[in-house]
C-alpha positions as CSV (number, residue, x, y, z in Angstrom):
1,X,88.6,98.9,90.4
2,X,85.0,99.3,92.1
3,X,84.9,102.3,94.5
4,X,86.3,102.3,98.3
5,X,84.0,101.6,101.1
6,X,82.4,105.3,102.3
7,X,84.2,105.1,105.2
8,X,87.5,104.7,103.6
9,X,86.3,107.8,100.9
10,X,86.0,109.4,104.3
11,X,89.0,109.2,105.8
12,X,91.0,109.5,102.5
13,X,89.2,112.6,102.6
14,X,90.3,114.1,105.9
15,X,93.8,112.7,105.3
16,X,93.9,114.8,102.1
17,X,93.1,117.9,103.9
18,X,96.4,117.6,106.4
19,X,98.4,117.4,103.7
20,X,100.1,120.7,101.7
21,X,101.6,120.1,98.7
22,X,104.8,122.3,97.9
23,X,104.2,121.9,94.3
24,X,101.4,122.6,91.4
25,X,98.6,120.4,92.3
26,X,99.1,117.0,92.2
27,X,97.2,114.5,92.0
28,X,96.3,112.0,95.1
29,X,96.5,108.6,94.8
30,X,94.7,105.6,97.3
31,X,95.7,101.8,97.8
32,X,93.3,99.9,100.5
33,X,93.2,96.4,101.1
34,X,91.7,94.5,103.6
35,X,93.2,91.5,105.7
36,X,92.3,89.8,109.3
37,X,89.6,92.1,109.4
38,X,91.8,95.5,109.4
39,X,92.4,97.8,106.8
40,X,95.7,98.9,105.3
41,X,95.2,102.2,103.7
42,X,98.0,103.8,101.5
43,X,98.3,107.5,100.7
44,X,100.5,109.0,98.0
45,X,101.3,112.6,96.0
46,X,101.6,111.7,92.6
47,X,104.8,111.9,90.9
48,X,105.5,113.7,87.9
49,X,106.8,112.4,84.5
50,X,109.0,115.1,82.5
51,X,108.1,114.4,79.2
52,X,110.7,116.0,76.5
53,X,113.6,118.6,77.1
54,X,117.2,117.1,79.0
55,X,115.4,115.4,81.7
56,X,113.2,113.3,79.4
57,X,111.2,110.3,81.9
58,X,112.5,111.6,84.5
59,X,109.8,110.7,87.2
60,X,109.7,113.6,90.4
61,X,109.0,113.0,93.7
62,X,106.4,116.3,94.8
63,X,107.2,117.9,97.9
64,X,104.5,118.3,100.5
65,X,104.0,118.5,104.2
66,X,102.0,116.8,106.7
67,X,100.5,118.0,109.9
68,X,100.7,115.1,112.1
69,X,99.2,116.7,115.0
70,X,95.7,117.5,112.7
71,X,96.1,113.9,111.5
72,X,95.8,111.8,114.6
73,X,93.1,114.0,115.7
74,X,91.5,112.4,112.5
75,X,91.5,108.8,114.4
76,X,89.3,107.8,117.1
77,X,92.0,105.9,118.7
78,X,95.9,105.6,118.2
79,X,97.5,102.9,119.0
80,X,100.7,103.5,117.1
81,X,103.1,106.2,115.1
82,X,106.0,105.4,113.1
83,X,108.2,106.7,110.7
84,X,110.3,104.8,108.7
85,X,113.3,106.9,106.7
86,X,114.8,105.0,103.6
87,X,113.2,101.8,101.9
88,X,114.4,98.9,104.5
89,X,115.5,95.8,101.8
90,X,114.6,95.1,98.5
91,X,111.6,93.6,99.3
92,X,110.2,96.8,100.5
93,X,107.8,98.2,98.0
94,X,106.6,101.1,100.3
95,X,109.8,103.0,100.8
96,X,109.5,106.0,102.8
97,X,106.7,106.8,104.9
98,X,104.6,107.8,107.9
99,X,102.5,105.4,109.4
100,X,99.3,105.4,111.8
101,X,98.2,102.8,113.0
102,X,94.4,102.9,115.2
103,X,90.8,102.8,115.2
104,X,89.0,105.0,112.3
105,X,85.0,104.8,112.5
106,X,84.9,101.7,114.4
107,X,88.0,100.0,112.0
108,X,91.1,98.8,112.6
109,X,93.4,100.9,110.0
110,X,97.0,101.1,109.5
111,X,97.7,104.0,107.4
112,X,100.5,105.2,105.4
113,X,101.6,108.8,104.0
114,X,104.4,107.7,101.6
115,X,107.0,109.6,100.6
116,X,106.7,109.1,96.9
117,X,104.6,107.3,94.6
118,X,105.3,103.2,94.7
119,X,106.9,101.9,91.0
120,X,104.2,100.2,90.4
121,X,101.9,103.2,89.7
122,X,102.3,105.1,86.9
123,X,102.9,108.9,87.5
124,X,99.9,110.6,88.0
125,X,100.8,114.0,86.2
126,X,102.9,114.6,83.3
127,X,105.3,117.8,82.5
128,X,105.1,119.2,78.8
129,X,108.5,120.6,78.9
130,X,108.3,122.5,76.0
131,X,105.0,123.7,76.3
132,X,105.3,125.0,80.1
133,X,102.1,122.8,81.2
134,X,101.4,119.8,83.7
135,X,98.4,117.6,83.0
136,X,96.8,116.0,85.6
137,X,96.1,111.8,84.9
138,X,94.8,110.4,87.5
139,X,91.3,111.3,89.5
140,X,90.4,111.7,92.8
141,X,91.1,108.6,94.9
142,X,88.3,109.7,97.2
């Protein structure tokens, strides 16, 4: 996949940095497209894969917190905030998330904080149970 737009690297960036994670570091990962000339721009904590012991591929929502306030201050204009609690039907491949929806550096951007990594990305750290160590997969989205 070629690298985001600097602009999007940008504001991947300054999302990041509202975000605490409750958890050992995990990793960040970043889904953009574009469409009618605005930008959809997906944010997600890795999960975590248990790999050996009782709970064997298990996958692990982390835990983190966002501070909405910091984050709209991140957009030059808002024209929207939702929050949407529990995955809607079964075509909904998002699930849980925040969303923003405004003007970022002159584009139109609707952005989501999800609530846990979508199935179709693979977990982005792994847990050696017996060993006591995570490992880190993926990179920095930004």
């Amino acid at each position: 996949m070629s690298s985001p737009p600097q602009w999007i690297a940008h504001l991947v960036e300054s999302v990041c940095q509202k975000i605490q994670l409750l958890d050992e570091e995990s990793p960040i990962g970043c889904h953009y497209f574009e469409i009618d000339d605005a930008y959809e721009v997906s944010v997600f904590i890795s999960s975590t894969e248990v790999v050996g012991g009782p709970n064997d591929g298990q996958r692990i929502a982390a835990r983190f917190i966002v501070d909405v306030i910091e984050l709209i201050e991140v957009f030059d204009v808002i024209d929207s905030m939702t929050w949407q609690s529990q995955i809607v039907d079964e075509t909904d491949e998002v699930g849980p998330h925040f969303s923003v929806s405004g003007i970022y550096a002159g584009k139109t951007v609707w952005l989501r904080i999800l609530g846990e990594t979508p199935e179709q990305f693979s977990p982005g750290r792994i847990e050696e149970f017996h060993e006591h160590r995570f490992i880190n997969i993926w990179e920095d989205p930004a």
